[in-house]
Chimera marker file (.cmm) of the C-alpha trace (Angstrom):
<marker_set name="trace">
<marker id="1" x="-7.499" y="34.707" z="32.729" r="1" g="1" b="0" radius="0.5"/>
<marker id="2" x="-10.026" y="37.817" z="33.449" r="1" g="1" b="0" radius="0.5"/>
<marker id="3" x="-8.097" y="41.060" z="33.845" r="1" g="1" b="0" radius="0.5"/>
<marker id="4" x="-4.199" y="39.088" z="33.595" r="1" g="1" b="0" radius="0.5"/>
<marker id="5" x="-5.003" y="36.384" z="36.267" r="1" g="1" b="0" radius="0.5"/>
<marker id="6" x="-3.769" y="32.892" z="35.809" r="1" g="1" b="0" radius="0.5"/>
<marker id="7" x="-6.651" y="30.054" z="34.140" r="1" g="1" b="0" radius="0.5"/>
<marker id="8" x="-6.924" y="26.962" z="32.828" r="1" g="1" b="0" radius="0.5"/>
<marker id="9" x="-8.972" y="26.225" z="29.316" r="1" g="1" b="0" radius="0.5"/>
<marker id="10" x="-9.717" y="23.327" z="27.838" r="1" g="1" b="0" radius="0.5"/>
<marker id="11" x="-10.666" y="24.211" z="24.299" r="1" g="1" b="0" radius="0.5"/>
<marker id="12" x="-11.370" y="20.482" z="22.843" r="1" g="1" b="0" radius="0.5"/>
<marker id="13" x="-13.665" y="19.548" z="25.818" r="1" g="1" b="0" radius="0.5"/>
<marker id="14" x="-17.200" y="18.324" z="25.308" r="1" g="1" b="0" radius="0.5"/>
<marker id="15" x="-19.138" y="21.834" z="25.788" r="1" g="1" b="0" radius="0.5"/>
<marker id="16" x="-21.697" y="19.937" z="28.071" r="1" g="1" b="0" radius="0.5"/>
<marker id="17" x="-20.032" y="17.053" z="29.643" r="1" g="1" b="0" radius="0.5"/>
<marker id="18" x="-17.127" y="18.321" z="31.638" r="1" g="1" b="0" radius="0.5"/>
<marker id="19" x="-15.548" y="14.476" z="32.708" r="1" g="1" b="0" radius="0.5"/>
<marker id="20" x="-12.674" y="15.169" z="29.973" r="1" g="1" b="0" radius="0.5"/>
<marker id="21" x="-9.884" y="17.662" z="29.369" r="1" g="1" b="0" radius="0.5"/>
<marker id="22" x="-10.204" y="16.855" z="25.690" r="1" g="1" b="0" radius="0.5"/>
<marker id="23" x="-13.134" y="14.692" z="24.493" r="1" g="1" b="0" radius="0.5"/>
<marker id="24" x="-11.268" y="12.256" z="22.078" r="1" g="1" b="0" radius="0.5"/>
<marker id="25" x="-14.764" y="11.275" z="20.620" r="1" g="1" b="0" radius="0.5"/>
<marker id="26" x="-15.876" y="14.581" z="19.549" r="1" g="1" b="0" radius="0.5"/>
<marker id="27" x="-12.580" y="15.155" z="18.297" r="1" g="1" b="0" radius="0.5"/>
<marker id="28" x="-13.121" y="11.888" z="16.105" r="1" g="1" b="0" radius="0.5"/>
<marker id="29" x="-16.663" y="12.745" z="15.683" r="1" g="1" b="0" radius="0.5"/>
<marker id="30" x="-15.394" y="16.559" z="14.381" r="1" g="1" b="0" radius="0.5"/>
<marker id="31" x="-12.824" y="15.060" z="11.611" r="1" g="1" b="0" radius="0.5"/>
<marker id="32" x="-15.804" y="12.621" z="10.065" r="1" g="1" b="0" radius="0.5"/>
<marker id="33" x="-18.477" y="15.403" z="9.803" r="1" g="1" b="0" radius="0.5"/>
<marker id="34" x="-15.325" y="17.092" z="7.199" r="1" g="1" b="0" radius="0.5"/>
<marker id="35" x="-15.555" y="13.865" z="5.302" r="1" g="1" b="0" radius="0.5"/>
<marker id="36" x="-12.061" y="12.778" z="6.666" r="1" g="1" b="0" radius="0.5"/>
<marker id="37" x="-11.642" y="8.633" z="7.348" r="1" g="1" b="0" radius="0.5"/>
<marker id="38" x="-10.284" y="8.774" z="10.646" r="1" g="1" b="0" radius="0.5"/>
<marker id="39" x="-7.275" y="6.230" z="12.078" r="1" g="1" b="0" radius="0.5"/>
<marker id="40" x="-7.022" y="6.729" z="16.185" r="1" g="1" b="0" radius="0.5"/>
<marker id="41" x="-3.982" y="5.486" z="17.647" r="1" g="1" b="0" radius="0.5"/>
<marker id="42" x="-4.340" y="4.658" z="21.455" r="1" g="1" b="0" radius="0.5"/>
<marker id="43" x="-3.044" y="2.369" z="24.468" r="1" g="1" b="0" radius="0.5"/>
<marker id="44" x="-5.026" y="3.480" z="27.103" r="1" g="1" b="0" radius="0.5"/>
<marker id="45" x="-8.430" y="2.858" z="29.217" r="1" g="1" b="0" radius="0.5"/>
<marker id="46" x="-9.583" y="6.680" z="27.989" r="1" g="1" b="0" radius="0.5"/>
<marker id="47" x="-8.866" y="5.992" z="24.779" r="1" g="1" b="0" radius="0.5"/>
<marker id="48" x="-12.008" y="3.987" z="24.102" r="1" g="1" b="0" radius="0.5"/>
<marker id="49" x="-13.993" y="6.509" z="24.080" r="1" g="1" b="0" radius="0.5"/>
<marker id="50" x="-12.061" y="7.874" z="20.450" r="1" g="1" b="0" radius="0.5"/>
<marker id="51" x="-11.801" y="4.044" z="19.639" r="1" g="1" b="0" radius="0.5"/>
<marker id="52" x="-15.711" y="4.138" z="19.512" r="1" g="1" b="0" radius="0.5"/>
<marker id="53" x="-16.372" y="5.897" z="16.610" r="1" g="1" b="0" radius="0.5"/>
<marker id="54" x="-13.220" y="5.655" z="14.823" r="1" g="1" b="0" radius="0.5"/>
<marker id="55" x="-12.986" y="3.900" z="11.043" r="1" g="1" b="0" radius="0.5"/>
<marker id="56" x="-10.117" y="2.717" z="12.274" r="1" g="1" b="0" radius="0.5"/>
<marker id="57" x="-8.020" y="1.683" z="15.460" r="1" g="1" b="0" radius="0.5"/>
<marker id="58" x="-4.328" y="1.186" z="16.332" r="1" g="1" b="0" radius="0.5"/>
<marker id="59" x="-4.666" y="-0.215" z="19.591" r="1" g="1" b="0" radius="0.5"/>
<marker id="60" x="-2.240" y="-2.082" z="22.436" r="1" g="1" b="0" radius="0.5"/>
<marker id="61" x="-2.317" y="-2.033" z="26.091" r="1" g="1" b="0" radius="0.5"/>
<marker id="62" x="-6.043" y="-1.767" z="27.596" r="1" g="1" b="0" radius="0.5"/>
<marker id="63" x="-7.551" y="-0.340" z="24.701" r="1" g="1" b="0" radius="0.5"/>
<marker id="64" x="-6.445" y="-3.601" z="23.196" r="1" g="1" b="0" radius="0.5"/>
<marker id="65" x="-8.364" y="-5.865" z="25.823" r="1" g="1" b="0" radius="0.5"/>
<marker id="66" x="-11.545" y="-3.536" z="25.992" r="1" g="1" b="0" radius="0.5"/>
<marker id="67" x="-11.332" y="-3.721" z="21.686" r="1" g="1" b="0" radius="0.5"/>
<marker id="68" x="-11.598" y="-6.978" z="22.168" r="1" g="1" b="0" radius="0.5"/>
<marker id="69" x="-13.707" y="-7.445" z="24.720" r="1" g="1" b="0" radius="0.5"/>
<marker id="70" x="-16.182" y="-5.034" z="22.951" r="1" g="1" b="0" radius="0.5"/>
<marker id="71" x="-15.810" y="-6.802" z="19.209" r="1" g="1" b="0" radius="0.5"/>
<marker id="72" x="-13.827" y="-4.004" z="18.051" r="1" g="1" b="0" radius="0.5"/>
<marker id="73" x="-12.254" y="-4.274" z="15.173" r="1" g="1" b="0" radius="0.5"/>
<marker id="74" x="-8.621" y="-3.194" z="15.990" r="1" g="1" b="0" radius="0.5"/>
<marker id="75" x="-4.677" y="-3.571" z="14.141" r="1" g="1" b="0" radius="0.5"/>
<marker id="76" x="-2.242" y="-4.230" z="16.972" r="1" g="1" b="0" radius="0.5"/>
<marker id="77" x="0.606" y="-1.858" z="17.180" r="1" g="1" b="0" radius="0.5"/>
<marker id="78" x="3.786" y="-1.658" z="18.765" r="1" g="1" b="0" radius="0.5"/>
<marker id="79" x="5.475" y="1.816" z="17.549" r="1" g="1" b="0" radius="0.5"/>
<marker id="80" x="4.380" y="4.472" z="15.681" r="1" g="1" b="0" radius="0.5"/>
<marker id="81" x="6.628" y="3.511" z="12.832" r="1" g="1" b="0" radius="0.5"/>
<marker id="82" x="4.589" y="0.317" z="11.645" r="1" g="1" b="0" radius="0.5"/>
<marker id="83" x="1.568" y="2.872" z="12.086" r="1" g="1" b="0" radius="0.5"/>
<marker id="84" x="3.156" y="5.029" z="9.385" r="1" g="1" b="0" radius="0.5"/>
<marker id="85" x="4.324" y="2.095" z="7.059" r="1" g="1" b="0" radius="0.5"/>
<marker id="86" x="0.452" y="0.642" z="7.377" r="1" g="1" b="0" radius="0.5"/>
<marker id="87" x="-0.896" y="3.818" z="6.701" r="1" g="1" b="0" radius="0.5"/>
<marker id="88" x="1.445" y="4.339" z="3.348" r="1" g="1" b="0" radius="0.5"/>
<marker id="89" x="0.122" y="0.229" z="2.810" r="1" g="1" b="0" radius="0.5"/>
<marker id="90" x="-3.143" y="0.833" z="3.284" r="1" g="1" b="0" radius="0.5"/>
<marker id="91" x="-3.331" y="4.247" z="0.861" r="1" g="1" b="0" radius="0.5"/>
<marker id="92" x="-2.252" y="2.264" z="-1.945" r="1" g="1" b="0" radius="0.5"/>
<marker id="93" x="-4.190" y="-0.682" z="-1.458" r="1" g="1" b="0" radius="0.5"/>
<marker id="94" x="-7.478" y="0.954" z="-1.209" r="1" g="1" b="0" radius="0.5"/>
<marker id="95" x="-7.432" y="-0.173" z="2.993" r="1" g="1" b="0" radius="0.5"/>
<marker id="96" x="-8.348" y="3.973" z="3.575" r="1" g="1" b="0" radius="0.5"/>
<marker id="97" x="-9.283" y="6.388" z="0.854" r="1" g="1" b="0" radius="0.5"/>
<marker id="98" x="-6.610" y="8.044" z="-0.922" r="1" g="1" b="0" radius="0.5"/>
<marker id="99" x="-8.864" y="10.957" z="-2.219" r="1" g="1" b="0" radius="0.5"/>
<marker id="100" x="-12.107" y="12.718" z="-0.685" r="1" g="1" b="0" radius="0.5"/>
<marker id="101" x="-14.004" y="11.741" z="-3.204" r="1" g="1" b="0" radius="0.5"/>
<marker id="102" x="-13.702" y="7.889" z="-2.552" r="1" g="1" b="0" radius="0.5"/>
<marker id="103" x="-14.802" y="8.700" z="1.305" r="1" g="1" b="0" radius="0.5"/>
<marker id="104" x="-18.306" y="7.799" z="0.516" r="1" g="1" b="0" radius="0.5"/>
<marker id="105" x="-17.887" y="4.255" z="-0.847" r="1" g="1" b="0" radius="0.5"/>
<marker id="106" x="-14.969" y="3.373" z="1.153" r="1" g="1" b="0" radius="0.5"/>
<marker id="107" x="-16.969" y="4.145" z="4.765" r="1" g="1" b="0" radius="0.5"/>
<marker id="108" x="-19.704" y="1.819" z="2.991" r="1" g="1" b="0" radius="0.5"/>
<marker id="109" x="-17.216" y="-0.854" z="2.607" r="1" g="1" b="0" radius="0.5"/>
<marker id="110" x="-14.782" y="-0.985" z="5.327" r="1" g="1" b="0" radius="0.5"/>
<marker id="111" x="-15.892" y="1.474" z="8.098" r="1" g="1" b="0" radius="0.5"/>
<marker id="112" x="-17.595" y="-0.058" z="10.862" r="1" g="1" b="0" radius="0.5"/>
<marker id="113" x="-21.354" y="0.703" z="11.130" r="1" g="1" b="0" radius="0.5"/>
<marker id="114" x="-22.367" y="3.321" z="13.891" r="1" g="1" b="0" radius="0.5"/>
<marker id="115" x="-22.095" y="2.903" z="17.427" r="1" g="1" b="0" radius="0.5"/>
<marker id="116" x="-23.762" y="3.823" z="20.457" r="1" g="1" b="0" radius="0.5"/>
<marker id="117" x="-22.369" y="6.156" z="22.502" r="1" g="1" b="0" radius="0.5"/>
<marker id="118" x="-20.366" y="4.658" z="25.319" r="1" g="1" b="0" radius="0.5"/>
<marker id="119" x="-19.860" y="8.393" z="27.121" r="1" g="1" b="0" radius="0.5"/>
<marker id="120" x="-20.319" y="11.836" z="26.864" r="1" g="1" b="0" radius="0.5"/>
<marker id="121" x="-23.877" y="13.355" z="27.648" r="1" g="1" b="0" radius="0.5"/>
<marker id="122" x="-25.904" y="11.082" z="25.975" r="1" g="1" b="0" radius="0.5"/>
<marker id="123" x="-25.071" y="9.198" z="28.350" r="1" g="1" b="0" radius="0.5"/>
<marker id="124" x="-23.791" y="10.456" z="31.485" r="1" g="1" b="0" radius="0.5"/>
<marker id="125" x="-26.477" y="13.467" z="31.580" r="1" g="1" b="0" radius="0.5"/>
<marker id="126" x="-24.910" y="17.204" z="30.849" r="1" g="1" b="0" radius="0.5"/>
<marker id="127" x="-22.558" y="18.851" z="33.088" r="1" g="1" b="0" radius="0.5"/>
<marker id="128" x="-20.988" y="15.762" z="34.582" r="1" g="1" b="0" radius="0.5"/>
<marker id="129" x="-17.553" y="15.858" z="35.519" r="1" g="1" b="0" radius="0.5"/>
<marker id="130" x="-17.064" y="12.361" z="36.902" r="1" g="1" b="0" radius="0.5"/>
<marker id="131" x="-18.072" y="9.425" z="34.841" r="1" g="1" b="0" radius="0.5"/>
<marker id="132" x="-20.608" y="6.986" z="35.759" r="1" g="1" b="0" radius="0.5"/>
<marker id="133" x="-24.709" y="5.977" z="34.957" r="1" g="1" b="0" radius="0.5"/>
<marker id="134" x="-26.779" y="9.426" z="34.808" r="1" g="1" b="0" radius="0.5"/>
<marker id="135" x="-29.424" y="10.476" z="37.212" r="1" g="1" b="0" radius="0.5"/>
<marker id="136" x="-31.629" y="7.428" z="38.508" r="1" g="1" b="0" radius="0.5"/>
<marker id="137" x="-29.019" y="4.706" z="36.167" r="1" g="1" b="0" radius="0.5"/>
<link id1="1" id2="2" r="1" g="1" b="0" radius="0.2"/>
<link id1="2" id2="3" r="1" g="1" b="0" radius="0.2"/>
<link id1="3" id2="4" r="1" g="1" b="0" radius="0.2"/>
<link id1="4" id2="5" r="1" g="1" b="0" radius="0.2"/>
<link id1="5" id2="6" r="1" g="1" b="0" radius="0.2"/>
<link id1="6" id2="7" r="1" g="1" b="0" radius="0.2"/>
<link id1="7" id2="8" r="1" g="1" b="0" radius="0.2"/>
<link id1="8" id2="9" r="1" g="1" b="0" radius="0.2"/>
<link id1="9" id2="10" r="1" g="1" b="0" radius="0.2"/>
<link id1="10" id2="11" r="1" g="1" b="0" radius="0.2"/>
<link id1="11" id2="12" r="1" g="1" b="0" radius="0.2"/>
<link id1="12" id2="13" r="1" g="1" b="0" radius="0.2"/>
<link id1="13" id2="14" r="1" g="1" b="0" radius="0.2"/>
<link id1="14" id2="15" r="1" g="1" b="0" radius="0.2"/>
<link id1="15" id2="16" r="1" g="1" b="0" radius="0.2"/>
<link id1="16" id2="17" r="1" g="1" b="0" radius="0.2"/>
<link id1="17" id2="18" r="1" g="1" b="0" radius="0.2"/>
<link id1="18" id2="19" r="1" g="1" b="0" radius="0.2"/>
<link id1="19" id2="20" r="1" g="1" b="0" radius="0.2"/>
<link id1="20" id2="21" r="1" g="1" b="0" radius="0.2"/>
<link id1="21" id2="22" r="1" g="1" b="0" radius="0.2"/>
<link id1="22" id2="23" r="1" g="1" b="0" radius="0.2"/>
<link id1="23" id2="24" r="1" g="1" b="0" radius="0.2"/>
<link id1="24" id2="25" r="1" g="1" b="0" radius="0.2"/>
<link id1="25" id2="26" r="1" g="1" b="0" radius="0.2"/>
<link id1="26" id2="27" r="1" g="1" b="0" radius="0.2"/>
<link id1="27" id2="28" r="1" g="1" b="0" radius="0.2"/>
<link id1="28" id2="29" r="1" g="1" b="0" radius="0.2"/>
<link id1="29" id2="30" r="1" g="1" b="0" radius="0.2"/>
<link id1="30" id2="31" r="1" g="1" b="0" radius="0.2"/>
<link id1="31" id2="32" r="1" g="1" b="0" radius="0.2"/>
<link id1="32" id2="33" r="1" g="1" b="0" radius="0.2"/>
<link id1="33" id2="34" r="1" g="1" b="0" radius="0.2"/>
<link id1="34" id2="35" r="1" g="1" b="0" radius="0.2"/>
<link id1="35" id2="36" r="1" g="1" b="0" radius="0.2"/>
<link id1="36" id2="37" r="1" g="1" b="0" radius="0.2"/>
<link id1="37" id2="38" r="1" g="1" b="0" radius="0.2"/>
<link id1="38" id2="39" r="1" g="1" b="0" radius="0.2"/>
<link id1="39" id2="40" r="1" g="1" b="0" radius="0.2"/>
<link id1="40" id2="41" r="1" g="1" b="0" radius="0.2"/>
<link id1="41" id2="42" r="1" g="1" b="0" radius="0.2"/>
<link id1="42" id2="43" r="1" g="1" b="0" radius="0.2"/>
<link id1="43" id2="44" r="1" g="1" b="0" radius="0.2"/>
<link id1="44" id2="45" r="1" g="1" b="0" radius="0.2"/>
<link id1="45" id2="46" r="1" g="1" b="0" radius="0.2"/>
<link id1="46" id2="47" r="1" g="1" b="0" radius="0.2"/>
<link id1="47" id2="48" r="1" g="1" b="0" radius="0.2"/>
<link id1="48" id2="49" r="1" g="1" b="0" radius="0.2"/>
<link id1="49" id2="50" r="1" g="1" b="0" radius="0.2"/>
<link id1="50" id2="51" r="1" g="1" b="0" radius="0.2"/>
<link id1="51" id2="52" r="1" g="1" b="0" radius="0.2"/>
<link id1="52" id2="53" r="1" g="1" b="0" radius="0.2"/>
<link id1="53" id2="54" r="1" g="1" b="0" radius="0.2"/>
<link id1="54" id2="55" r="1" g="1" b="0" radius="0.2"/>
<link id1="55" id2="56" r="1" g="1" b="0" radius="0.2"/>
<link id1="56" id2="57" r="1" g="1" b="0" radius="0.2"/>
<link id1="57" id2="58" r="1" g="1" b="0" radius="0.2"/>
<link id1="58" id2="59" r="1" g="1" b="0" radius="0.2"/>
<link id1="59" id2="60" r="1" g="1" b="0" radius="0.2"/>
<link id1="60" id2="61" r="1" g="1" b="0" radius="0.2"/>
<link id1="61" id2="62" r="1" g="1" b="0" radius="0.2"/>
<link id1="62" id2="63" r="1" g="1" b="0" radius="0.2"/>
<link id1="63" id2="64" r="1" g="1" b="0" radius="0.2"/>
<link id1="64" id2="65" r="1" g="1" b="0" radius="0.2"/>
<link id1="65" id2="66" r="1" g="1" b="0" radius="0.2"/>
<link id1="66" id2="67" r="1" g="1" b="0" radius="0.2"/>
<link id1="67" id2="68" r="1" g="1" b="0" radius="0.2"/>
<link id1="68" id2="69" r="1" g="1" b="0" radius="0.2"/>
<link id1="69" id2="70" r="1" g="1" b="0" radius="0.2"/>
<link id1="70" id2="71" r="1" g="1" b="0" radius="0.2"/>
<link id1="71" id2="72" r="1" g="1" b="0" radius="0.2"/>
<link id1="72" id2="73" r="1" g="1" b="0" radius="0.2"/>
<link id1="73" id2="74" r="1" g="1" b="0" radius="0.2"/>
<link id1="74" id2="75" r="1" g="1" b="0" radius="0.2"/>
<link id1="75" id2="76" r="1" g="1" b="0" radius="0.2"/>
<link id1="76" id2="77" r="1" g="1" b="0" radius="0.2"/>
<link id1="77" id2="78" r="1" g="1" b="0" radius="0.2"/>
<link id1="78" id2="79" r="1" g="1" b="0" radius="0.2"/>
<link id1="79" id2="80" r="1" g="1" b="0" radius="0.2"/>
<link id1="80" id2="81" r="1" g="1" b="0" radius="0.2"/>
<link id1="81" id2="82" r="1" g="1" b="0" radius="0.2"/>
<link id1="82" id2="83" r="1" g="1" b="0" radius="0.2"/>
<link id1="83" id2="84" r="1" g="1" b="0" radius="0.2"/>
<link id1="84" id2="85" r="1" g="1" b="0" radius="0.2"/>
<link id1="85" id2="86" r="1" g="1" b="0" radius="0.2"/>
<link id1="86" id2="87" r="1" g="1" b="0" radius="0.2"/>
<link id1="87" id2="88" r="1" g="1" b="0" radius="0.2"/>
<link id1="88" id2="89" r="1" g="1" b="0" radius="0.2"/>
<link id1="89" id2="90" r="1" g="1" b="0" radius="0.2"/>
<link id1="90" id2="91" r="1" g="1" b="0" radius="0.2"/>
<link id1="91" id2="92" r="1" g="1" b="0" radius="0.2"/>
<link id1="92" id2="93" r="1" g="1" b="0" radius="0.2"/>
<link id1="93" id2="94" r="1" g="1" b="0" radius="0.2"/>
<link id1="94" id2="95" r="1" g="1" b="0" radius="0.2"/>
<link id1="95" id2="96" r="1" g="1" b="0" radius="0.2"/>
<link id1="96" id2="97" r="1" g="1" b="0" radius="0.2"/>
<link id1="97" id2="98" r="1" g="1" b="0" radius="0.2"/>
<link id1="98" id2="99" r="1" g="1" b="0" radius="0.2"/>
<link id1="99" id2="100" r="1" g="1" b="0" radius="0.2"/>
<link id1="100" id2="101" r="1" g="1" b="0" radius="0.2"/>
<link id1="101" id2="102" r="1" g="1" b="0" radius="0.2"/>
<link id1="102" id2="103" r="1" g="1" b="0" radius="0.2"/>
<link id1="103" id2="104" r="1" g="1" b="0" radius="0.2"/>
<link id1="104" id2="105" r="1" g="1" b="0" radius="0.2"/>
<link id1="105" id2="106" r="1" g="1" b="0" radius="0.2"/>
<link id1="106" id2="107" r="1" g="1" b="0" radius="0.2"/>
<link id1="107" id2="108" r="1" g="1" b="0" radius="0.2"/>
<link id1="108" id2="109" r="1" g="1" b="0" radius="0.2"/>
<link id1="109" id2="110" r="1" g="1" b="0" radius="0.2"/>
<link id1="110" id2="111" r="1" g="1" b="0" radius="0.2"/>
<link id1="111" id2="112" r="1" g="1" b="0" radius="0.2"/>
<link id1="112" id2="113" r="1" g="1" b="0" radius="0.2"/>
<link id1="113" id2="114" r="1" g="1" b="0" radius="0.2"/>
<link id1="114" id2="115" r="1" g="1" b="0" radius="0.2"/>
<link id1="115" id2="116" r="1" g="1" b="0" radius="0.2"/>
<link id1="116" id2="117" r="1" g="1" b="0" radius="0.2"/>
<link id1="117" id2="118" r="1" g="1" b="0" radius="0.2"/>
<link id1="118" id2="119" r="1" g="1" b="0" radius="0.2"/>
<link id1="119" id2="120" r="1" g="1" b="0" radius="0.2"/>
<link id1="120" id2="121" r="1" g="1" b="0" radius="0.2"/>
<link id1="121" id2="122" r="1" g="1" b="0" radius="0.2"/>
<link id1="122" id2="123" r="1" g="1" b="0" radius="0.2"/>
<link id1="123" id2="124" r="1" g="1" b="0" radius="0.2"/>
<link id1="124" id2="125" r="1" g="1" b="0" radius="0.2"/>
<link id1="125" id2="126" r="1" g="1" b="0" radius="0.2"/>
<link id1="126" id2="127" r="1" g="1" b="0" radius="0.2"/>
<link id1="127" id2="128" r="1" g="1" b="0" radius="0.2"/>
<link id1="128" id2="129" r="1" g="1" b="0" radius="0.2"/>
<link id1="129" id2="130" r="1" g="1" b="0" radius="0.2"/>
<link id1="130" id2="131" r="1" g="1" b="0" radius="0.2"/>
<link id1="131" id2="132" r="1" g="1" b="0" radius="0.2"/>
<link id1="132" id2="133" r="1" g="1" b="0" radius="0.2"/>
<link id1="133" id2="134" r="1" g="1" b="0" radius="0.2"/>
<link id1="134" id2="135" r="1" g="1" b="0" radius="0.2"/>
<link id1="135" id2="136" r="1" g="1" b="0" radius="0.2"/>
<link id1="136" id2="137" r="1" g="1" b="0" radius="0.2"/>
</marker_set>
């Protein structure tokens, strides 16, 4: 990238933990702190590390099993279309917020509680680029 030379960036990584491309939590994480309810669609082993924090999760596949296996509370999903009609459901049945203003009650009401981090460097230790326990763990 320096003076015309080929590069790689990865511009939604975790700025200290280096095990993902794009850290799907802090990109979760980033749409809550501008008061946004956030609805994560995944089907995959990496994406329960979005499905963590998320108000709300589409999940099938693995993320399916580990929702479950965790307690997560999850909607099954099959294509992106029944996403989309849910989502128009769920706007006008007060399921997600259908103006900012409502944000506040509605994470008070239907948003699960906080989590613990399950990755990132509050767990791992910064600078990791392989997950697994920190230092000594």
């Amino acid at each position: 990238m320096a003076n015309g030379g080929a590069g790689m960036g990865f511009p939604y990584g975790h700025p200290r933990c280096f095990v993902c491309g794009t850290c799907k939590r802090e990109r979760v994480r980033a749409h809550q702190s501008a008061d946004r309810a956030v609805l994560f669609v995944g089907d995959g082993t990496s994406d329960r590390f979005a499905a963590a924090h998320a108000d709300v999760v589409f999940a099938k596949g693995s993320l399916a099993r580990i929702c479950e296996a965790e307690g997560w509370a999850y909607q099954r999903w099959d294509t992106f279309a029944e996403v989309t009609d849910w989502l128009h459901r769920a706007f006008r049945d007060g399921r997600l917020p259908a103006h900012p203003g409502d944000l506040p009650r509605w994470r008070a009401e239907h948003a699960p509680g906080p989590r613990a981090f399950i990755c990132g460097p509050e767990v791992w230790g910064e600078g990791r680029t392989t997950p697994g326990p920190g230092p000594g763990g």
